[in-house]
Every structure is written in structure tokens, then in C-alpha cells.
C-alpha atoms as a printed R data frame, in Angstrom:
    type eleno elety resid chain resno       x       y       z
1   ATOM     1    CA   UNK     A     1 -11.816  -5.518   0.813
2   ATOM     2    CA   UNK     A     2 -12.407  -8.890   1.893
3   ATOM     3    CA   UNK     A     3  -9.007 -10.241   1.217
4   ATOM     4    CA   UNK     A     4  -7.964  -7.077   3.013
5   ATOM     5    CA   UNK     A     5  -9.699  -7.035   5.798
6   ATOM     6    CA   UNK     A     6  -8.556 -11.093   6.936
7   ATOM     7    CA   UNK     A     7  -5.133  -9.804   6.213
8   ATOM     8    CA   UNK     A     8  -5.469  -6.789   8.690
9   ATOM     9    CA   UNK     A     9  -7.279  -9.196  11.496
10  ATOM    10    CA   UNK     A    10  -4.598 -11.690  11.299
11  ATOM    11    CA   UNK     A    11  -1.701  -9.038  11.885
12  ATOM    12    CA   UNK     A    12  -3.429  -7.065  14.350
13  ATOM    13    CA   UNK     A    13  -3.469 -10.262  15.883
14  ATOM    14    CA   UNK     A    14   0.366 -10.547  15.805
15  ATOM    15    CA   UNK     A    15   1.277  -6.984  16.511
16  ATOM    16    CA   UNK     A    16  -1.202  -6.289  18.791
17  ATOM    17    CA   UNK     A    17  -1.331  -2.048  19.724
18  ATOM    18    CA   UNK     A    18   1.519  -1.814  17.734
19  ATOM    19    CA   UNK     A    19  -0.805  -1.652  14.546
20  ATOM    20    CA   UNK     A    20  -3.591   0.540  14.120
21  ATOM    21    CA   UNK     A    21  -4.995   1.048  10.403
22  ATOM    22    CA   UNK     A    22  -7.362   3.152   9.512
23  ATOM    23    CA   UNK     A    23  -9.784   3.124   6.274
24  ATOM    24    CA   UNK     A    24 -10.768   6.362   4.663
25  ATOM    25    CA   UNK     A    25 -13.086   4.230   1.629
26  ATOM    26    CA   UNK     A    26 -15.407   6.164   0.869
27  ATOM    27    CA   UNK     A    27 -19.180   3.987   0.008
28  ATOM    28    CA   UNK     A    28 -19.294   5.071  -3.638
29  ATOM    29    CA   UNK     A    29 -16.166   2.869  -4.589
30  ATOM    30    CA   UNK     A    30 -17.336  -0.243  -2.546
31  ATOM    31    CA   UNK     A    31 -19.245  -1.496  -6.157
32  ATOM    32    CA   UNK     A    32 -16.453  -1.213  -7.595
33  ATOM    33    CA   UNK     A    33 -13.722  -3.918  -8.345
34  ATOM    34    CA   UNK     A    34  -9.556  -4.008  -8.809
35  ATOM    35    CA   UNK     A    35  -7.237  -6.807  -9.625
36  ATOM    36    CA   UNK     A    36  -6.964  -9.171  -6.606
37  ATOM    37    CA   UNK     A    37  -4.134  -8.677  -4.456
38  ATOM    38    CA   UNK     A    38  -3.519  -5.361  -5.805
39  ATOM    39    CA   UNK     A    39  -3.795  -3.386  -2.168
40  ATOM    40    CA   UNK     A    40  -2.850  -6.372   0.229
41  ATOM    41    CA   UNK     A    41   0.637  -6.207  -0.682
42  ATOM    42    CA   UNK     A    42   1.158  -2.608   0.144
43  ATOM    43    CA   UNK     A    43  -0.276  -3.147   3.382
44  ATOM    44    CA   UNK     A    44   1.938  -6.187   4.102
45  ATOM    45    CA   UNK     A    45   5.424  -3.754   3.345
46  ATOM    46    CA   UNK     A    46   3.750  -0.971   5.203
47  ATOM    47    CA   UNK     A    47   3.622  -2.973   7.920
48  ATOM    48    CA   UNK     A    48   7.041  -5.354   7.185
49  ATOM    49    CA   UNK     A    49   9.132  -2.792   6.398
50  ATOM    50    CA   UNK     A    50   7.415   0.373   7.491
51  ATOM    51    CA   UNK     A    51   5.796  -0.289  10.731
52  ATOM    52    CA   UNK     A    52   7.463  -3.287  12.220
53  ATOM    53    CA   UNK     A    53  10.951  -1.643  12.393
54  ATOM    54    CA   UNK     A    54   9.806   0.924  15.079
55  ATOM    55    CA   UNK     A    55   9.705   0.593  18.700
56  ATOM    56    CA   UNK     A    56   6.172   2.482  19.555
57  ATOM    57    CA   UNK     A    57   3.022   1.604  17.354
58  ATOM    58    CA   UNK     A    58   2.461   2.725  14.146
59  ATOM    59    CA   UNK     A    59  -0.732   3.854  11.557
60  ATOM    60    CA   UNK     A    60  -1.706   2.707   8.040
61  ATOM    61    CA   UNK     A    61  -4.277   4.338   6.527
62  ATOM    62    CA   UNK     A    62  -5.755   2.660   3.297
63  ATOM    63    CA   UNK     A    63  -7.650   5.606   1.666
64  ATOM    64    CA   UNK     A    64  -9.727   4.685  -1.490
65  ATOM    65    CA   UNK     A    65 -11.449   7.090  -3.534
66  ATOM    66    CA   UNK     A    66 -13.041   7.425  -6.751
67  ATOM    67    CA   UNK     A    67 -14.088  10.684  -9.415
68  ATOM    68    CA   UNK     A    68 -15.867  10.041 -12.649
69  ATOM    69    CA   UNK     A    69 -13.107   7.697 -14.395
70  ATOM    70    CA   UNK     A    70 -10.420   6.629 -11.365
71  ATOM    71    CA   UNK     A    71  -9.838   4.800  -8.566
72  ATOM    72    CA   UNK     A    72  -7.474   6.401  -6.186
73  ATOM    73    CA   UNK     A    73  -6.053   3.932  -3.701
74  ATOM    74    CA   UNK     A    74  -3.113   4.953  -1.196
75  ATOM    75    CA   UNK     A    75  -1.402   3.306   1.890
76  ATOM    76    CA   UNK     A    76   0.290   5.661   3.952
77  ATOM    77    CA   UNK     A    77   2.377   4.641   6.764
78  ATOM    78    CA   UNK     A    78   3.465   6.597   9.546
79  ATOM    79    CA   UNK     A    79   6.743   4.067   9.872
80  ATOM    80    CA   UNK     A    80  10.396   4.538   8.673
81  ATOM    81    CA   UNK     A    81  10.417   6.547   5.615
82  ATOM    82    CA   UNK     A    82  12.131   5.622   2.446
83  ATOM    83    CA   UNK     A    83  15.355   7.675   0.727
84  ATOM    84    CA   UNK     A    84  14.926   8.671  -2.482
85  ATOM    85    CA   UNK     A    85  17.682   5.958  -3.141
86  ATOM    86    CA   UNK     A    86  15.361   3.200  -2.292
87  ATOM    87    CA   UNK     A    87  12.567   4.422  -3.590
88  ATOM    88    CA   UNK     A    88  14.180   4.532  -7.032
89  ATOM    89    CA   UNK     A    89  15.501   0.900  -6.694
90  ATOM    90    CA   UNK     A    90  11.917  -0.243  -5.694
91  ATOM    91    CA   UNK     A    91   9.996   1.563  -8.818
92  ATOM    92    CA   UNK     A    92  13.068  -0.085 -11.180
93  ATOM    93    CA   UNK     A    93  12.988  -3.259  -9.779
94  ATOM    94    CA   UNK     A    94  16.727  -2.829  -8.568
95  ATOM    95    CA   UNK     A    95  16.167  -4.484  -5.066
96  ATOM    96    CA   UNK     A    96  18.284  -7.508  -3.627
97  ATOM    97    CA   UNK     A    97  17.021  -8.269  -0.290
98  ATOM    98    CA   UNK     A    98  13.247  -7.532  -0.212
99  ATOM    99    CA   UNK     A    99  10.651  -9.475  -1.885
100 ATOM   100    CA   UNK     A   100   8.965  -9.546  -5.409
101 ATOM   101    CA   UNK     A   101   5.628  -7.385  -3.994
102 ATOM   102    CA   UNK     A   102   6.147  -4.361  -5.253
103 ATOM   103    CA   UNK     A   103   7.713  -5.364  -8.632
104 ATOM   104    CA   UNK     A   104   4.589  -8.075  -9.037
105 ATOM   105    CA   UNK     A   105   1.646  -5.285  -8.324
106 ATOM   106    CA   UNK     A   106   3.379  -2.776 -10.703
107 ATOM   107    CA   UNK     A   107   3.510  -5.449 -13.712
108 ATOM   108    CA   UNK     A   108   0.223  -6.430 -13.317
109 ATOM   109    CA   UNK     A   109  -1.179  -2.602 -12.831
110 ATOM   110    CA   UNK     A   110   0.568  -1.905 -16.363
111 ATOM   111    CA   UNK     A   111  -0.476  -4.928 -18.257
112 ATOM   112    CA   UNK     A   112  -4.389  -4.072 -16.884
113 ATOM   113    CA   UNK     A   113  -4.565  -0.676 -16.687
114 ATOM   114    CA   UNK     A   114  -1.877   0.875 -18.425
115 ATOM   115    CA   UNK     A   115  -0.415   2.535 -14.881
116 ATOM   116    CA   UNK     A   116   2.064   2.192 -12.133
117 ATOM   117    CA   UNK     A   117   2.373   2.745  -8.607
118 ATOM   118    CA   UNK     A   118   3.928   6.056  -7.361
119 ATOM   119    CA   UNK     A   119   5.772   5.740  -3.975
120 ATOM   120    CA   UNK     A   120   6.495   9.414  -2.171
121 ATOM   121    CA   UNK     A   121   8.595   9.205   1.865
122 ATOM   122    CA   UNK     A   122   9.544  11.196   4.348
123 ATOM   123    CA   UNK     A   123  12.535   9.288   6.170
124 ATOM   124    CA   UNK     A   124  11.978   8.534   9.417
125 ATOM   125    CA   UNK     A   125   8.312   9.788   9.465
126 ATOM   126    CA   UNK     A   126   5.997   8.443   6.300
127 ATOM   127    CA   UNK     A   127   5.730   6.766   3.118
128 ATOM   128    CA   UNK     A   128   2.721   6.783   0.988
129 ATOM   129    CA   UNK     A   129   2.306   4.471  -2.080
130 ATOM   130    CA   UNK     A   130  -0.448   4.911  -4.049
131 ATOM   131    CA   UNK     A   131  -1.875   4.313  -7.791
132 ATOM   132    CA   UNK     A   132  -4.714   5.179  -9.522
133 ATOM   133    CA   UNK     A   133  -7.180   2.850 -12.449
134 ATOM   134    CA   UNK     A   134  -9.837   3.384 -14.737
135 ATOM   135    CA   UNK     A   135 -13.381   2.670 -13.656
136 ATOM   136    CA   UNK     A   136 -16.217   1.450 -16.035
């Protein structure tokens, strides 16, 4: 949350009113602990590709949750949607032009936790990319 949290400041900074993001983490999961950089790159393509491509200001939410054996994390972004297309190329690792983010987190959620991220969109309205891992 840390890591998160300096992230946020710094590109509130930059975008100004443009960004708003909202937590919904509830104090139960705040003992509990997930791979570094596991949530900070989601934010940083909500607000890259989600957020920054639209004119009036936009909302993340990072919403982190927990029952008896998961953590549920989710960034939802009220930017410019995703086809189903992209979507697909993202989870496969098919993409050209954007960055190694989303392939990186997904690697590193299988290798630890046996699980993968799960990306759902609403073109020109939402996306929402979330994953869930085992707690102790």
C-alpha cells in the first residue's frame, strides 16, 4: 500500500483533477501481504491507457478484499474500455505496442500463487482487472 500510495501522489500530481482514485480496502486485509508490485502496475495502465486518453477526469477504484482463504484485489477504471480483441491479446501476451506490465504481473501471479489476472471492459465506459491469492 505503501508503494501504492507514492505512486498515486506522484500522478495526482501530474494529472491534477483529471485523476481521482478511490480505495475500497477494507482493515482486515491491511496485515496481510502480496508480491511487490503486483497492484501498482494495474494502476499505472488504468491510468496510461485507461484514464489519460479522455478529455474530462476519470476514477480508479482499487478495491481489496479478503474471505477466509483469498485476497480479492480489483482496479476498475471508469476510462476507455477494452474490446474483447484486446483483451484477448493482453491475457496471451499477443501485444506489440504496449509494455511488458501486464504480461510480468500475470507470470509472477502463476509462478506464486498458481493464478492469473482476469480483465472484464465495457468500451468506452470501464475496465476492471482483477485477481485473486491465497492467504495464510
Amino acid at each position: 500500500m505503501k508503494l501504492l500510495n507514492s505512486y498515486i501522489a506522484i500522478e495526482q500530481a501530474r494529472f491534477d483533477e483529471k485523476l481521482q482514485v478511490v480505495f475500497e480496502v477494507y482493515e482486515e486485509v491491511l496485515q496481510e501481504s502480496i508480491l511487490p508490485l503486483s497492484i501498482q502496475p494495474l494502476v499505472e495502465n488504468a491510468i496510461l491507457h485507461g484514464i489519460r486518453p479522455i478529455d474530462e477526469g476519470g476514477i480508479i477504484t482499487v478495491s481489496i478484499s479478503k474471505n477466509d482463504t483469498h485476497l480479492k484485489i480489483a482496479v476498475i477504471d471508469n476510462g476507455i474500455g477494452l474490446t474483447p480483441e484486446k483483451i484477448s491479446n493482453i491475457i496471451n501476451d499477443k501485444t506489440t505496442k504496449q509494455g511488458i506490465g501486464i504480461s510480468n504481473i500475470n507470470k509472477r501471479l502463476e509462478k506464486f500463487y498458481q493464478t492469473q489476472l482476469t480483465i472484464e471492459s465495457e468500451l468506452g465506459l470501464w475496465t476492471k482487472v482483477q485477481f485473486e491469492v491465497p492467504i495464510n
